[in-house]
C-alpha positions in Angstrom: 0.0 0.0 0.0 2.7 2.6 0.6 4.7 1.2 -2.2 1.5 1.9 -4.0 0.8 5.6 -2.5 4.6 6.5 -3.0 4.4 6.3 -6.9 0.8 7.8 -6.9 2.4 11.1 -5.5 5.2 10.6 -7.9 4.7 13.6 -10.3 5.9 12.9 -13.9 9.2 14.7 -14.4 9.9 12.5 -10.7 8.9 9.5 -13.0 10.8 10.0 -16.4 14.0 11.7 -14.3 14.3 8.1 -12.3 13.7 5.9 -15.3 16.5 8.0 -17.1 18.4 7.6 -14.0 18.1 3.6 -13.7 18.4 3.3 -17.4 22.0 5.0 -17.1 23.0 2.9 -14.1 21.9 0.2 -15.8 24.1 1.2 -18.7 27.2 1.8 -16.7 26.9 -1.6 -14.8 26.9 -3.0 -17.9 30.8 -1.6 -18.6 31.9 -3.2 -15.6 33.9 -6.1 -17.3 35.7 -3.3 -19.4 37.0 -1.2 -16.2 39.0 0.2 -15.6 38.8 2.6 -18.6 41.4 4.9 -18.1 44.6 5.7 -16.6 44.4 8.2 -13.6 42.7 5.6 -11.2 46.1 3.4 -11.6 47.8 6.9 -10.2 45.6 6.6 -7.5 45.8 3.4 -6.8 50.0 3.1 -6.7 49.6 6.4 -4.5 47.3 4.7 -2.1 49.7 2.0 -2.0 52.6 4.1 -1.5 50.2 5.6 1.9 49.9 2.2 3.1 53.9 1.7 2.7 54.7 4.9 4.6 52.0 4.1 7.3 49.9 7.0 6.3 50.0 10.6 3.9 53.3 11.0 2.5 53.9 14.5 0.9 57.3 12.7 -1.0 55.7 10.2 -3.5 58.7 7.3 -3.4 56.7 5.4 -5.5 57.5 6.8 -8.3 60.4 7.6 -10.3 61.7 5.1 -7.7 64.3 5.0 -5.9 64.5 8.8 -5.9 60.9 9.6 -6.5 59.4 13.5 -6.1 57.5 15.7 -4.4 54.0 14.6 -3.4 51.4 17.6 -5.2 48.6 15.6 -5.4 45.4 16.7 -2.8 45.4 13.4 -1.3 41.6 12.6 -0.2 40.4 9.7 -2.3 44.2 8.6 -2.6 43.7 8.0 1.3 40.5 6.6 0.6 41.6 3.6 -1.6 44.3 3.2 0.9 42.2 2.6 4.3 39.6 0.6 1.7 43.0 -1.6 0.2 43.9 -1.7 4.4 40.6 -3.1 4.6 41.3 -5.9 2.1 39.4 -4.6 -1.0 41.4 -5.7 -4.1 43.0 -2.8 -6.0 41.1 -3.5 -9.3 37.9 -3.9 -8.2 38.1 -0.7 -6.6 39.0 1.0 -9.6 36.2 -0.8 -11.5 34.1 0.4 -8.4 34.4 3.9 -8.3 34.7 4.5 -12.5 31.2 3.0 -12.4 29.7 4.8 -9.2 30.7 8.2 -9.4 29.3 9.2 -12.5 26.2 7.7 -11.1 26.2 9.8 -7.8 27.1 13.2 -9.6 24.3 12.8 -11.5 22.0 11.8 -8.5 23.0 15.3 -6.8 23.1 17.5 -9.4 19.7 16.5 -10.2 18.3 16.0 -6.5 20.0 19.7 -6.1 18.4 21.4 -9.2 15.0 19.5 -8.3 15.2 21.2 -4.3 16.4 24.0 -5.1 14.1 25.1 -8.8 11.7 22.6 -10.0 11.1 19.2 -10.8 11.1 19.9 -14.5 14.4 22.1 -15.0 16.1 19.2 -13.0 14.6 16.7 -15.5 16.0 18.6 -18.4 19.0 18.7 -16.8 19.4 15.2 -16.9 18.3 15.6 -20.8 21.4 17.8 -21.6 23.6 15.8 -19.7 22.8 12.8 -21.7 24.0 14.8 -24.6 27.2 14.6 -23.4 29.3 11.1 -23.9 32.6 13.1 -23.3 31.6 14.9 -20.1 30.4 11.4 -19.2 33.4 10.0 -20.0 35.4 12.9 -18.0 33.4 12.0 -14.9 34.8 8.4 -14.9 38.6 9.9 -15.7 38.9 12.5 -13.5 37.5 10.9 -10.0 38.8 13.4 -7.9 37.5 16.4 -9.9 34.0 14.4 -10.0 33.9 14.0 -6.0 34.8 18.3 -6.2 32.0 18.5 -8.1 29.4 16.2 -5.6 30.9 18.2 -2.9 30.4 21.5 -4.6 26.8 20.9 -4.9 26.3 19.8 -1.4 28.0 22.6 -0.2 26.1 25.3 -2.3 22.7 23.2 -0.7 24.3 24.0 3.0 24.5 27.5 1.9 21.0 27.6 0.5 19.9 26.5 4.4 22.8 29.1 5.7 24.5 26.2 7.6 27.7 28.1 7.7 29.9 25.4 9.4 28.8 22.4 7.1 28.9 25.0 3.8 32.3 25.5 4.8 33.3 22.1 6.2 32.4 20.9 2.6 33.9 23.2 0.1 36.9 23.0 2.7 36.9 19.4 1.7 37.3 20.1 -2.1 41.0 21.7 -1.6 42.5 17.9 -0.3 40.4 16.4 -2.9 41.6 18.1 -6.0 43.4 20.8 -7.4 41.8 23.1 -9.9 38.1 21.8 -9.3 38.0 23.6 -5.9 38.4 27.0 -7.9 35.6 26.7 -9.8 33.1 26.3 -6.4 35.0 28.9 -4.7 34.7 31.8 -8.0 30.6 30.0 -8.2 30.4 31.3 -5.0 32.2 34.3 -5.0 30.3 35.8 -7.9 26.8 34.5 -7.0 27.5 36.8 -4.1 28.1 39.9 -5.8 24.8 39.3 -8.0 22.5 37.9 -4.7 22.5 40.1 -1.6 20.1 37.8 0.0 23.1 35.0 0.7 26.2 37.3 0.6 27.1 37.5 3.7 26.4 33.7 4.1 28.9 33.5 1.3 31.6 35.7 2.3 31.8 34.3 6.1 31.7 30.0 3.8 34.7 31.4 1.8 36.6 32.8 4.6 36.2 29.5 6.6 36.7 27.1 4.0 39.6 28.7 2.9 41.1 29.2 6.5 40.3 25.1 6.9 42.1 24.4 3.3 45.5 26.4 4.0 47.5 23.3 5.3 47.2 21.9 1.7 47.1 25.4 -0.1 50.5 26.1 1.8 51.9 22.7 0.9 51.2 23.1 -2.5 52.5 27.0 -3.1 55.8 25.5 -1.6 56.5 23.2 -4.3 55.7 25.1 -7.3 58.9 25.2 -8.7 58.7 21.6 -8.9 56.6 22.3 -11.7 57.1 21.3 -15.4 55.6 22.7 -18.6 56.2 19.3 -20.0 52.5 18.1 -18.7 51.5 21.4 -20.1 52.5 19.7 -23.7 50.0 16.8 -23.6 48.3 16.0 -26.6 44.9 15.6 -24.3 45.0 19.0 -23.4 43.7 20.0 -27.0 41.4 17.3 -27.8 38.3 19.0 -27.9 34.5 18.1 -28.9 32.4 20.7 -30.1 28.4 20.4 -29.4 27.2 23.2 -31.4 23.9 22.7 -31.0 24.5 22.2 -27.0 26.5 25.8 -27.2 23.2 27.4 -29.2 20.9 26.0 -26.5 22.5 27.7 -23.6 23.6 30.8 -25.2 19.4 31.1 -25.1 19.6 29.6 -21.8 21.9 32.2 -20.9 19.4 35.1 -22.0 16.7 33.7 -20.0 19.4 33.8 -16.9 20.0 37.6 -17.5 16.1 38.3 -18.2 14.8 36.1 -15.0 18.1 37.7 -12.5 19.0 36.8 -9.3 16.7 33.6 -9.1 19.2 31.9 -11.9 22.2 34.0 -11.0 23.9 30.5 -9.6 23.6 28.9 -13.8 25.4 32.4 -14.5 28.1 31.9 -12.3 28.7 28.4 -12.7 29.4 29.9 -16.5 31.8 32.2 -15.2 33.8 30.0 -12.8 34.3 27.7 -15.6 36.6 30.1 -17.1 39.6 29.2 -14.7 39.8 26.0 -17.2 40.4 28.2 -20.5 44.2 27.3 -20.2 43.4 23.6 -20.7 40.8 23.9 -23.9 39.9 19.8 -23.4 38.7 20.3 -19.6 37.4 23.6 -20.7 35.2 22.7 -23.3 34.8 18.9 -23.2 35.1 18.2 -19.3 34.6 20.3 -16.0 33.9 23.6 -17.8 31.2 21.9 -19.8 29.1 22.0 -16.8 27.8 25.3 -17.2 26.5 24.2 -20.7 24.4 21.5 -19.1 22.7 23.6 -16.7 21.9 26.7 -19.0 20.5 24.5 -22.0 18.4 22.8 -19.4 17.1 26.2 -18.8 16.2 26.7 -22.2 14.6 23.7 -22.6 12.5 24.8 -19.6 11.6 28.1 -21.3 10.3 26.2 -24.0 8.5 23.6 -22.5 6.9 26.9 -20.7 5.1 27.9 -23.9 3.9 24.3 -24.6 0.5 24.8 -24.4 0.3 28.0 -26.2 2.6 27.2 -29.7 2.0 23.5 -31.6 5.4 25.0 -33.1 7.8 25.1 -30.2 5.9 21.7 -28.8 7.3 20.5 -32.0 11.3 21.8 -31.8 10.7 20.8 -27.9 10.4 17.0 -28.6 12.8 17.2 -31.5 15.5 18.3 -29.4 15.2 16.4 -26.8 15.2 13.3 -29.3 18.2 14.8 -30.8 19.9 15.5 -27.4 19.2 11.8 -26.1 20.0 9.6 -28.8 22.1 11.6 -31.3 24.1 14.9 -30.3 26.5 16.1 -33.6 29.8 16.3 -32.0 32.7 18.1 -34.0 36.1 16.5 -32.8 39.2 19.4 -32.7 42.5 19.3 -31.8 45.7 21.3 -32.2 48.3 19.8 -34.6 51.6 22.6 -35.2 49.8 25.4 -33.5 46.8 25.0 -35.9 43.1 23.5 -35.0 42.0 20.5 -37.1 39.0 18.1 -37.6 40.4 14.9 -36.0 37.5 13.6 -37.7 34.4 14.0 -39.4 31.1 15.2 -37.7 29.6 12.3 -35.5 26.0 12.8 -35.3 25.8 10.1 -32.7 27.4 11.0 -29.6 24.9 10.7 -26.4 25.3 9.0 -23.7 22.8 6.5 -24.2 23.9 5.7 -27.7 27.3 5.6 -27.5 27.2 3.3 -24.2 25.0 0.9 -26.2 27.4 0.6 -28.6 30.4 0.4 -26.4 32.3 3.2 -27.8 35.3 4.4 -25.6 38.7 2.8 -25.4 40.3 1.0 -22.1 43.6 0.1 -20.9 43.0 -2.9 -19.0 43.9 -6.1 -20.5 44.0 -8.4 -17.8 45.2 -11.6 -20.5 48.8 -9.6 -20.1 48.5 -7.7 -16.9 47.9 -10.8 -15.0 50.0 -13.0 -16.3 52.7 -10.1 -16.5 52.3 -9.4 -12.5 52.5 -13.2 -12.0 56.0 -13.0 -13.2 57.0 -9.5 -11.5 55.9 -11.1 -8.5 57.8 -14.4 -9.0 60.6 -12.9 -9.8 61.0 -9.8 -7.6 60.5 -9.0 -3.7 58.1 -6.1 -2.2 61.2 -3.5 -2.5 61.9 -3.8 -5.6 61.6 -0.9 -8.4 59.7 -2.0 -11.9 60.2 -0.1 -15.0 57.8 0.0 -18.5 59.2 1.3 -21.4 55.8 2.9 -22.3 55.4 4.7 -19.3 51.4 4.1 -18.3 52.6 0.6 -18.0 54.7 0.9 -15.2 51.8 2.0 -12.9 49.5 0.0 -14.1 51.7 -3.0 -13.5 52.8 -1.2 -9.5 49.3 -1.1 -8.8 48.6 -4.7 -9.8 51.8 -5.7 -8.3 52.4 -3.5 -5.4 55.9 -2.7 -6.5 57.2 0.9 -7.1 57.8 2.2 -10.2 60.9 4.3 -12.0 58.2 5.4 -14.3 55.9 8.6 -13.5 51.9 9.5 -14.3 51.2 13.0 -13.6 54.4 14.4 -15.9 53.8 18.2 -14.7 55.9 17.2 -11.4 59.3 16.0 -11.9 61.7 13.6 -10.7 63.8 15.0 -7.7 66.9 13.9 -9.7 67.7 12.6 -13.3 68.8 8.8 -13.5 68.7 5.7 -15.8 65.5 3.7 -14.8 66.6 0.2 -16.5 69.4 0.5 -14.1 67.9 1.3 -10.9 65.3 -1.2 -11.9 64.8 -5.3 -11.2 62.0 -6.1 -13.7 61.8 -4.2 -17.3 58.7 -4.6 -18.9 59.4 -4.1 -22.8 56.6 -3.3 -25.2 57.0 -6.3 -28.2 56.5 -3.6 -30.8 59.8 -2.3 -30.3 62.7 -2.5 -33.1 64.3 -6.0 -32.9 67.7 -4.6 -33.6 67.2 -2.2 -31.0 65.9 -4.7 -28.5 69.0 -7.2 -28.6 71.3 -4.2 -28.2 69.0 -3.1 -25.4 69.0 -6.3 -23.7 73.2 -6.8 -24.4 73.9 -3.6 -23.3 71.7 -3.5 -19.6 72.9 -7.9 -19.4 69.2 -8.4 -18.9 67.5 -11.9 -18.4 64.5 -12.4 -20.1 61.6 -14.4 -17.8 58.9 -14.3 -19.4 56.4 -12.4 -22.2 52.8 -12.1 -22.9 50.9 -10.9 -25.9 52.2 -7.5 -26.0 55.1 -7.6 -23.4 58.7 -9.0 -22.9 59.3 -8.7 -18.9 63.1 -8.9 -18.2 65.1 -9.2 -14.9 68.1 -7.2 -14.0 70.3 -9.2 -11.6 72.9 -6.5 -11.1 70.5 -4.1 -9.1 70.5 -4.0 -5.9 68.3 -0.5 -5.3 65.2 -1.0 -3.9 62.1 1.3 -2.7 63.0 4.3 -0.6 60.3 4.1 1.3 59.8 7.6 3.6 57.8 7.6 6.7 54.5 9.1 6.5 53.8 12.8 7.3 50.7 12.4 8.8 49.9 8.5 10.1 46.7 7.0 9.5 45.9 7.3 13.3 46.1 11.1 12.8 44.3 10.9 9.3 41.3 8.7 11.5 41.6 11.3 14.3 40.8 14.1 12.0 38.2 12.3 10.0 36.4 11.7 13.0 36.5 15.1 14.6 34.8 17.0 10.9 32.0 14.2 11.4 31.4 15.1 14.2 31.6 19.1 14.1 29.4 18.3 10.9 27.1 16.2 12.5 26.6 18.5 15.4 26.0 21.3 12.6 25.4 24.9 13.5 23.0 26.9 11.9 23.2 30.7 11.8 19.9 32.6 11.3 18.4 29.9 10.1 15.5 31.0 7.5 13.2 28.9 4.9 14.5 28.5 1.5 13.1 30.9 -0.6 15.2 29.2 -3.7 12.6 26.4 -3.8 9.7 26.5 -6.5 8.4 23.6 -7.5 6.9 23.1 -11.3 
């Protein structure tokens, strides 16, 4: 009977925004046996190894560029994360498949439950419309975990500022700075300029940002000290240009945008969202494909609103209304870019199916798990090698990939903006070399001669070689802050959250719901 009642009182958009929901969850389940798709969660995973090996947050990551390693930049939040959950016993790849497939999932769970709260039931229904137009924000949700979790956090914080719980607002966006880096920006400029165009929260605003950036200066100081550690080699990447143009996305919140400006200080929050993605111009591919494409989202779900507005009244705009939400869902034209020798070029043709729903149905996106040769491969390291010992790959997102599977440090390096303390010969200070089979055969054997290495083993695309002369191992440095201390302070923000404090506390007035 209350089953029965519950979806009685269900309104519609409720209806079709948790069917779209399910449907997507069902979706991503269904990519399980292909995670993990990308390359940053093996990062994470060798850092939160490298945790466990120090006994806790290590601001020198030993655990790569091993034996001599580098400074530790990295916010380290879901890095200690994995490692209590790998202290735990979880297995390292099943984690990664874990998190690639839930977090997506939950982002889109707040951002919708947020827009529904805080506007309408309907604008948070086209939101969820315009964001399955997106297969490379999608995509970007998976990669960049960290900048994701910003993003959830972000939202919940701007909800505790809605209710003007200062203390939780700024326990929150706080939380953001030891998560990651440039994400954290974004919500503190979102809140920032919704200020300046909302009187009604701006003191509420002013006293979050003061707070949450007085809770954040232990890692803001950390990482100001190490900048010239920095590289422009990451700067280089040929990710940084890949971009995907939705025109037709762009078009529908430029109008969304004009609807912002026309309504004021209601929407303000969509107009500063757009604004605060601007810290991401530097990087056009996060700009325009991943984090900054947020903004887009929201603001065409706003025009899609206006329109549905004049439903009753034009047969005409009924009509584009249902044609663009069909061409949203299961098509989206997407123009791929990128810059070759300073100039932009069509990496491709114009797709004209790129949604989320379509392009998960047919499986599109690449991975770099292939556990027929990681397996095996780690089989051998393992054999063949003890706990301190250093791997090396000569592509470097092998090496690790193969540390995390392993739990072996690595001479190679992820994250390429911060460099090696020191420069040194990595086959050297190595005991395994893992040797992609595409390489030169000339250029092998004299490889191999020159190094005196053994061979042990090979899969389908590796030869994995011992180095019998080495006898560096893993310098393993003692943590900077143990787990104990990491538990300690874990517990004492849940329970200063917990406890809450409100300030003034008055109804929302944000909420309207149609």
């Amino acid at each position: 009977m209350m089953r029965r009642e519950y979806f009685k009182n269900m309104s519609n958009w409720d209806i079709l925004s948790k069917l779209f929901i399910l449907l997507l969850s069902v979706f991503q389940i269904m990519r399980w046996r292909i995670l993990p798709q990308f390359m940053d969660i093996f990062y994470h995973l060798l850092s939160g190894w490298g945790f466990i090996q120090a006994g806790g947050y290590s601001g020198w990551d030993f655990w790569q560029y091993a034996p001599f390693g580098r400074v530790n930049i990295y916010p380290p939040f879901f890095q200690i994360l994995l490692a209590l959950l790998m202290k735990l016993g979880f297995n390292a790849i099943i984690l990664a498949k874990f998190f690639e497939t839930t977090t997506p999932i939950i982002f889109l769970i707040v951002v919708w439950w947020f827009i529904r709260k805080h506007y309408s039931q309907s604008i948070a229904f086209f939101t969820l419309v315009t964001f399955g137009s997106a297969f490379s924000f999608h995509l970007s949700l998976m990669n960049h975990i960290p900048s994701t979790l910003v993003f959830i956090f972000g939202i919940l914080a701007l909800d505790q500022m809605f209710k003007r719980d200062i203390l939780r607002a700024s326990i929150i966006l706080a939380l953001c700075f030891y998560t990651h880096i440039g994400a954290s920006w974004f919500f503190i400029v979102s809140f920032f300029t919704y200020a300046l165009f909302d009187k009604q929260y701006r003191k509420e605003i002013f006293l979050i940002l003061l707070f949450a950036l007085a809770l954040a200066l232990p890692i803001l100081i950390a990482q100001f000290s190490v900048l010239n550690f920095i590289t422009i080699t990451g700067s280089r990447l040929g990710e940084k240009f890949f971009c995907q143009i939705k025109f037709i996305d762009y078009f529908l919140a430029a109008g969304g945008l004009f609807f912002v400006l026309k309504e004021k200080s209601r929407y303000y929050l969509f107009l500063s969202f757009l604004l605060a993605s601007l810290i991401f111009l530097p990087y056009p591919y996060r700009f325009i494909s991943c984090e900054g494409y947020f903004p887009i989202i929201i603001l065409s779900a706003f025009f899609l609103l206006k329109l549905w507005g004049k439903w009753q009244t034009s047969i005409i705009l009924r009509r584009i209304l249902i044609s663009l939400v069909v061409l949203l869902l299961f098509f989206s034209p997407t123009l791929s870019l990128s810059k070759l020798e300073n100039k932009w070029v069509a990496v491709s043709g114009i797709k004209f199916s790129d949604s989320v729903l379509t392009s998960m149905l047919s499986a599109k996106g690449s991975t770099i798990w292939f556990p027929e040769d990681y397996l095996p491969a780690a089989s051998l390291i393992k054999a063949n090698s003890d706990e301190g010992d250093i791997i090396y790959s000569s592509l470097g997102i092998f090496g690790p990939v193969l540390g995390s599977v392993t739990g072996r440090a690595t001479a190679n390096g992820l994250l390429t903006e911060v460099k090696s303390s020191q420069r040194f010969d990595p086959i050297l200070a190595s005991k395994i070399t893992v040797l992609t089979n595409d390489l030169d055969d000339v250029f092998l054997k004299d490889l191999v001669k020159a190094y005196n290495l053994q061979k042990i083993g090979e899969t389908r695309i590796f030869f994995i070689y011992k180095n019998p002369a080495t006898e560096l191992k893993t310098r393993v440095r003692k943590a900077n802050i143990p787990f104990w201390m990491i538990l300690m302070i874990i517990g004492a923000g849940v329970g200063v959250f917990l406890r809450g404090w409100r300030r003034n506390p008055t109804p929302d007035k944000m909420v309207k719901k149609n």
